[in-house]
C-alpha positions as CSV (number, residue, x, y, z in Angstrom):
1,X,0.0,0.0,0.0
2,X,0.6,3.8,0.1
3,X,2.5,6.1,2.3
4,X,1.0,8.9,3.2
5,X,3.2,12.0,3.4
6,X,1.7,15.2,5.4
7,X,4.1,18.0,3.7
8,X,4.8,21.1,4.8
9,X,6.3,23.4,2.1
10,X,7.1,26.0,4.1
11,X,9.7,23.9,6.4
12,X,13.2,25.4,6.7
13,X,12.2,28.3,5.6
14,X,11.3,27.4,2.4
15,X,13.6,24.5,1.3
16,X,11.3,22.4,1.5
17,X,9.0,23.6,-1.0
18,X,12.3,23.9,-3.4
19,X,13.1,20.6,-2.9
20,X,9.9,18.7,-3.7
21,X,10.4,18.2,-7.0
22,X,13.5,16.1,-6.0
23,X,11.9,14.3,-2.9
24,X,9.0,13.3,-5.6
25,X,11.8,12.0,-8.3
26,X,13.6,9.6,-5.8
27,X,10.1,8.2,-4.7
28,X,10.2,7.5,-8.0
29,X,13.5,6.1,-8.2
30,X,13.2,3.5,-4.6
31,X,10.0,2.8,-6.1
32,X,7.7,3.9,-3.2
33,X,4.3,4.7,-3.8
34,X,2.7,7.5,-2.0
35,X,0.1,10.3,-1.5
36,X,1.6,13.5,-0.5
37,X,-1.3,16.4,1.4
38,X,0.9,20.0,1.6
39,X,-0.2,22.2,4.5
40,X,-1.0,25.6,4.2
41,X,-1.2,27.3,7.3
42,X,-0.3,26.3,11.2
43,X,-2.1,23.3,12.6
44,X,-3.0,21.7,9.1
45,X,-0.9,19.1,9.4
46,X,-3.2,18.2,12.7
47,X,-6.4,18.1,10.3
48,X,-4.9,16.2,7.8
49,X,-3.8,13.6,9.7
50,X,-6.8,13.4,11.9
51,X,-9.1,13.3,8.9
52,X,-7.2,10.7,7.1
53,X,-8.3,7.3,6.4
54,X,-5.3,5.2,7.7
55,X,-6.7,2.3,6.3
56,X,-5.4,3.3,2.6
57,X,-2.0,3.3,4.0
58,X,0.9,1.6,5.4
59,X,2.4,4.5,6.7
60,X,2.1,8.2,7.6
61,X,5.1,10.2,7.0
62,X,5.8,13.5,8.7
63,X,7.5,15.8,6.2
64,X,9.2,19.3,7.6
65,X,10.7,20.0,10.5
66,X,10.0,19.1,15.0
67,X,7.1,21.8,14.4
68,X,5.1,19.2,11.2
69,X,6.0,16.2,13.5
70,X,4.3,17.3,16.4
71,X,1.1,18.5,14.2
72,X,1.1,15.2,12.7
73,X,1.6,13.2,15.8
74,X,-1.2,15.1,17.5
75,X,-3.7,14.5,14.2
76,X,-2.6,10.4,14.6
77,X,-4.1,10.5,18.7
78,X,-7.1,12.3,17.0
79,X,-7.7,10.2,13.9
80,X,-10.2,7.2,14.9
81,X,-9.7,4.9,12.6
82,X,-9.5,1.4,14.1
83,X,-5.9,0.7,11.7
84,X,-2.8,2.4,13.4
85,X,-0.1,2.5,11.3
86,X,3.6,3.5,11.4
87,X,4.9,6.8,11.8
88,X,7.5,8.3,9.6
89,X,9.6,11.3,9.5
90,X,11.5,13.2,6.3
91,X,13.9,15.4,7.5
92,X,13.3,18.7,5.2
93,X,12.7,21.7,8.0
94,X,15.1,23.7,9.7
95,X,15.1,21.7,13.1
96,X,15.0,18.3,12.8
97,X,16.0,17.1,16.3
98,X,14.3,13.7,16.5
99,X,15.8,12.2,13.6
100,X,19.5,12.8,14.9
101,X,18.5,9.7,17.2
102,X,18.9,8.0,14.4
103,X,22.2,9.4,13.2
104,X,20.9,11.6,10.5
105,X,21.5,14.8,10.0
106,X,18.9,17.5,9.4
107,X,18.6,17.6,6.0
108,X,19.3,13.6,5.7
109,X,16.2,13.0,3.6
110,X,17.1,10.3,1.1
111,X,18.3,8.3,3.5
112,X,15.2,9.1,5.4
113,X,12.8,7.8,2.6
114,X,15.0,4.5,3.0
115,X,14.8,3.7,5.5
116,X,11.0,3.7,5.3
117,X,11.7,2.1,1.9
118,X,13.1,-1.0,4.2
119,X,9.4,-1.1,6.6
120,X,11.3,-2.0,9.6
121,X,9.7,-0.3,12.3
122,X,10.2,0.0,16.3
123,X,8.8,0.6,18.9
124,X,8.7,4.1,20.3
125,X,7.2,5.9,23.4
126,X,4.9,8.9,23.3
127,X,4.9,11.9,25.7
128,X,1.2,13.1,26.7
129,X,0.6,16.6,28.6
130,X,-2.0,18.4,29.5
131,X,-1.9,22.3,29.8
132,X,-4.8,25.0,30.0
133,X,-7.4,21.8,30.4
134,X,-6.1,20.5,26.6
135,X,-4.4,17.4,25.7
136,X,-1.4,17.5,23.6
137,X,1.4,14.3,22.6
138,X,5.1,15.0,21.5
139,X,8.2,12.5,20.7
140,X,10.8,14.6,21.0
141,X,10.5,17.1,23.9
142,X,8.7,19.6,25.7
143,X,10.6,22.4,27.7
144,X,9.9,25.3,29.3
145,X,11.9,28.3,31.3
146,X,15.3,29.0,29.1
147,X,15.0,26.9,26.9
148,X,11.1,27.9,25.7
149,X,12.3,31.5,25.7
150,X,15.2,30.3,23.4
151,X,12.7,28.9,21.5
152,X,10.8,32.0,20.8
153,X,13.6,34.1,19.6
154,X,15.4,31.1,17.6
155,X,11.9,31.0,15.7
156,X,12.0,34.3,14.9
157,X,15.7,33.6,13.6
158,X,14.8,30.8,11.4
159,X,16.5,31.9,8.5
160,X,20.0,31.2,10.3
161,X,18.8,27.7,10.6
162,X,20.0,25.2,13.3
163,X,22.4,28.2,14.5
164,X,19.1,30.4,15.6
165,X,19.0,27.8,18.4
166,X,22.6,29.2,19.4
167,X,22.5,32.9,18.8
168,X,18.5,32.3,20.8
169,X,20.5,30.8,23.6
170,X,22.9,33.4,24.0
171,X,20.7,36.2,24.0
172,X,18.3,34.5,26.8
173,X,21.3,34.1,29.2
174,X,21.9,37.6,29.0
175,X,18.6,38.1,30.2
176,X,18.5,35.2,32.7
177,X,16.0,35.5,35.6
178,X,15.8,32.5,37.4
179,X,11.7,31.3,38.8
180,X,10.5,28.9,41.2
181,X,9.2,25.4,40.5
182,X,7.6,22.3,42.8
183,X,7.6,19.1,40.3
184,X,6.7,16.3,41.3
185,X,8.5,13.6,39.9
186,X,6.6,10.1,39.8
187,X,6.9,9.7,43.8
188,X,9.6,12.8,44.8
189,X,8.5,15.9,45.2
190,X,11.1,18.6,45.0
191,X,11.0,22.4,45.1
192,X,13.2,24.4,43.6
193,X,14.6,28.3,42.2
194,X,15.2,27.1,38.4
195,X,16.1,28.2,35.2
196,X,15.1,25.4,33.2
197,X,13.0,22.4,32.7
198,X,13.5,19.9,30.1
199,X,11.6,16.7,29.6
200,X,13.4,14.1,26.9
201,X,12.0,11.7,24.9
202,X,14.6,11.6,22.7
203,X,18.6,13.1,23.1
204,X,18.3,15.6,21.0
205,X,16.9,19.6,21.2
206,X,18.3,20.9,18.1
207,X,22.2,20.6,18.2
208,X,22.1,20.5,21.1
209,X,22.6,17.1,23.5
210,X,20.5,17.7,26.2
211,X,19.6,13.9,27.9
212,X,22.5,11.7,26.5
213,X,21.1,8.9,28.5
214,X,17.7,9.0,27.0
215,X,15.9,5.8,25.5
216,X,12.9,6.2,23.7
217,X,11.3,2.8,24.7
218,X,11.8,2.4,28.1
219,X,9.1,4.0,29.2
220,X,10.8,6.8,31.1
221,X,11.1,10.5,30.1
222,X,14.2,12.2,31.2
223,X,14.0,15.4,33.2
224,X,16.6,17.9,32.9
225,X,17.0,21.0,35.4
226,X,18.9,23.6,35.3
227,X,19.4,25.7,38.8
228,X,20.8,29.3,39.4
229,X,23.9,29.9,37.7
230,X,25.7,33.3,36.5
231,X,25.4,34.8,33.4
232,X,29.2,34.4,32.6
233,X,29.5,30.7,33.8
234,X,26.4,29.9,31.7
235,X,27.9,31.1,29.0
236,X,31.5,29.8,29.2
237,X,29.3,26.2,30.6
238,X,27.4,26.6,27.0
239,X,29.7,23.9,24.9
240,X,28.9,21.2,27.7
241,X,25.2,21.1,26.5
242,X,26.0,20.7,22.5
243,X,28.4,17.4,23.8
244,X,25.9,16.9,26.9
245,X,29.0,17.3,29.7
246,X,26.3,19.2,31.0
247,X,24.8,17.0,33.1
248,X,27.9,16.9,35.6
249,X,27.6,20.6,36.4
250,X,26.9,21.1,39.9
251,X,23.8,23.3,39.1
252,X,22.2,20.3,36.8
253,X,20.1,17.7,38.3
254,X,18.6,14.5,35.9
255,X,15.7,12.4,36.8
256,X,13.5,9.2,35.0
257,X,10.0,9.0,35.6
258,X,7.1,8.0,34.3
259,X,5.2,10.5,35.4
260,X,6.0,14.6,35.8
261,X,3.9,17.5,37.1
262,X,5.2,21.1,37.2
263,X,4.0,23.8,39.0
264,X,5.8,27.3,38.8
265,X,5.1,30.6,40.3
266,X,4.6,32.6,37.3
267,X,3.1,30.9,34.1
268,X,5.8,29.6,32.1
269,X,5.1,29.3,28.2
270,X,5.9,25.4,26.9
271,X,7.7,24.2,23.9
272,X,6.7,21.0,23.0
273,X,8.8,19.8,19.7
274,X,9.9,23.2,18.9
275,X,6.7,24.5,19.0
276,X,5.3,27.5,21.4
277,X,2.3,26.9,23.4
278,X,0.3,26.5,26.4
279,X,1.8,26.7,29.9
280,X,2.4,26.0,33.5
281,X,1.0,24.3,35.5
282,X,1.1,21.0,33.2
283,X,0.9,17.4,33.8
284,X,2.9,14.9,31.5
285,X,3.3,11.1,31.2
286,X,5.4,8.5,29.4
287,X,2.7,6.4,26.7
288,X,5.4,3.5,27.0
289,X,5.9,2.1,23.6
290,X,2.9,3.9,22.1
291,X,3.3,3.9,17.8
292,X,5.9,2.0,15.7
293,X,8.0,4.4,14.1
294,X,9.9,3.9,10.7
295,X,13.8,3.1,11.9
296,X,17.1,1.8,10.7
């Protein structure tokens, strides 16, 4: 059968639309047939994967960047047909953190198609929050503090690509005003004066290696906090999270849990999979080996 492939045209600023010709010519050339849906505006790739009829297909591929996976990952949990059916993702946006867990690069999208080509699937986990009484999944991460803020500026710098994430984080620490936070963390409680949150699926957010001990089947999402540190040592500390030494600062602090709530005194605005929305308070669980995804 068919792969479906929810394509967003407007990924990486526009190279993915420039490239489609090519993408269509080596589906072509491996011999994989396909539908392909382009989205035209924010949260389409939601309503086209909800509305889809999975059973037409042996797979649903995600085609941009974090921001079309996490649209089409939400439209899966709200399609309701009865088949479920693989998830796969081609690399052509401008972050393209989840599929450097499988040791491609960003813009690695023949190799992508591939391994799709090859149907070997695996299991994978799902993360599921709720925030401002909605219900939301992502497979890569969902941050908030820092690294949301980060977030906001690199999308504004989009055209510098994976480097907005750099030249975002750089800015923010100048800026850095730490806020308070209780989590609880599966059984622990803890309470804390923060600057970031992170909660892993995967490794990756961006370049940058933020839970190097993350497993995406185990059922666990790793937590990552970041506590008061100064401006200067942040900065000169700034390498360890690209190589993930990070997590031996003194001021960084790693759980595993199944289960995450975070509370914080002010609202803090989330970024699930790149994208920016919804905030504190917010609850968030581990769907332990939840879809098969398409995987060398």
């Amino acid at each position: 059968m068919k792969q479906l492939i929810i394509y967003n045209p407007w990924a990486g600023h526009g190279y993915a639309g420039k490239i489609l010709p090519d993408v269509k010519k080596y589906l072509q050339e491996i011999d994989l047939p396909y539908d392909l849906l382009e989205t035209t505006h924010q949260g389409h790739g939601i309503e086209l994967t909800q509305q889809a009829d999975f059973a037409q297909y042996s797979g649903i591929i995600a085609a941009g960047g974090d921001g079309t996976l996490f649209e089409v990952i939400n439209g899966y949990y709200r399609n309701d047909s009865s088949t479920r059916i693989p998830l796969g993702v081609l690399p052509v946006g401008t972050g393209n953190a989840f599929v450097r867990d499988m040791d491609l690069h960003h813009h690695d999208w023949k190799p992508a198609l591939d391994i799709i080509k090859t149907k070997i699937t695996r299991k994978f986990d799902v993360g599921h929050f709720t925030t401002e009484g909605q219900t939301w999944y992502y497979l890569n991460i969902l941050g908030l503090g820092l690294v949301a803020d980060i977030g906001a500026t690199a999308k504004k710098l989009k055209i510098f690509g994976n480097v907005s994430y750099t030249l975002g984080s750089l800015y923010h620490i100048l800026k850095l005003k730490p806020f308070h936070i209780r989590m609880e963390i599966d059984d622990q409680v803890i309470e804390r004066e923060n600057v970031f949150v992170e909660i892993s699926n995967t490794r990756y957010t961006a370049n940058f290696l933020m839970a190097p001990a993350a497993k995406t089947d185990d059922g666990l999402l790793d937590v990552t906090i970041l506590g008061p540190k100064g401006r200067i040592g942040l900065i000169r500390s700034f390498p360890k999270i690209i190589t993930g030494e990070h997590i031996h600062m003194k001021e960084v602090e790693t759980f595993q849990a199944s289960h995450i709530r975070v509370e914080t005194n002010i609202p803090k605005i989330l970024t699930p999979d790149g994208e920016l929305m919804g905030s504190s308070p917010i609850d968030v669980d581990c769907l332990k080996q939840a879809i098969d995804v398409f995987w060398k």
